[in-house]
N, C-alpha and C positions, 0 to 999 in steps of 0.2 A: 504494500500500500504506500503510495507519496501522499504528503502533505501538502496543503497550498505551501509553505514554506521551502517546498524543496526537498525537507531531509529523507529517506528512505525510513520506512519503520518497516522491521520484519517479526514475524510471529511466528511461533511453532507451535501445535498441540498433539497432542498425545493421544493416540488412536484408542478408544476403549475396548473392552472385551462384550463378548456379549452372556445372557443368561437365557437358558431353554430349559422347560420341563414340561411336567405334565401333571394337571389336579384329578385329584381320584378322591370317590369317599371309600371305607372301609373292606368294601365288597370289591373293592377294583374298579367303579363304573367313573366314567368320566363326569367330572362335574364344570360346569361353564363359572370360571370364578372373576373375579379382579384380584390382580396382585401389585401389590405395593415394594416397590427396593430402597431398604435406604442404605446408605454406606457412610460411613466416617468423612464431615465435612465433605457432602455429596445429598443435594435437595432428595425429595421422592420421589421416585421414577413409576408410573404405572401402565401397566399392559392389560389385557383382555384374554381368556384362555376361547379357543376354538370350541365347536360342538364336541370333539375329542377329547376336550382339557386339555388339549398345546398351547405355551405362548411361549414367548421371544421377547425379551428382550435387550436393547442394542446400546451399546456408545457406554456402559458402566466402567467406573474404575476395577482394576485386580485388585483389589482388599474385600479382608470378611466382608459382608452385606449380610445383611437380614430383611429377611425374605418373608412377605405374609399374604396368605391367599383368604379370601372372605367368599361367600356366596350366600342368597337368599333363595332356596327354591321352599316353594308353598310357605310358608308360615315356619318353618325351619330357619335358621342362621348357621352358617357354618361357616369354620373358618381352622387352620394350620397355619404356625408362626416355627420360620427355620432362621436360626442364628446361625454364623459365621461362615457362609456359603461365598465359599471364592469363585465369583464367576468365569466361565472357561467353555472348553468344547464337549465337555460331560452335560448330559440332560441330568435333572436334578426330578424329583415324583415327590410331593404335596398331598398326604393324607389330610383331610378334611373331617371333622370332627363335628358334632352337634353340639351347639353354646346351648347352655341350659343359664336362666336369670332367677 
């Protein structure tokens, strides 16, 4: 990028990894969730799982993350929280559990 002043300013960033798995409830059946990333000074990042429970998501730092998948189907809540998940080329599987209040 130049400046109106002339000076050259260059930039470099740092390519991120990405994170893929798959949300299931107990029985193994896919469940369609939202998942949340956060990482150490690194905002929230959120994805959508497929009718499969696949999702992807892209551009994260390589340090731990914690990982949390929610879902509402009927009147149920469900949700799975995975701490210290290094993102990488491993698929990661999100059991989902039912919240009881």
């Amino acid at each position: 990028e130049v400046v109106p002043d002339g000076r050259e300013i260059r930039a470099s960033f740092r390519e991120g990894v990405g994170l893929r798995g798959r949300v299931v409830d107990s029985a193994g059946k896919p469940i369609r969730a939202s998942i949340s990333v956060r990482a150490p000074e690194y905002s929230y990042t959120h994805a959508f799982c497929d009718a499969e429970g696949h999702f992807v998501v892209a551009a994260l730092p390589g340090v731990p993350s914690h990982v949390e998948a929610s879902a509402q189907v009927g009147t149920v809540e469900w949700k799975a929280n995975r701490a210290g998940v290094v993102p990488g080329p491993d698929e990661i599987e999100l059991v989902v559990r039912a919240v009881t209040k």
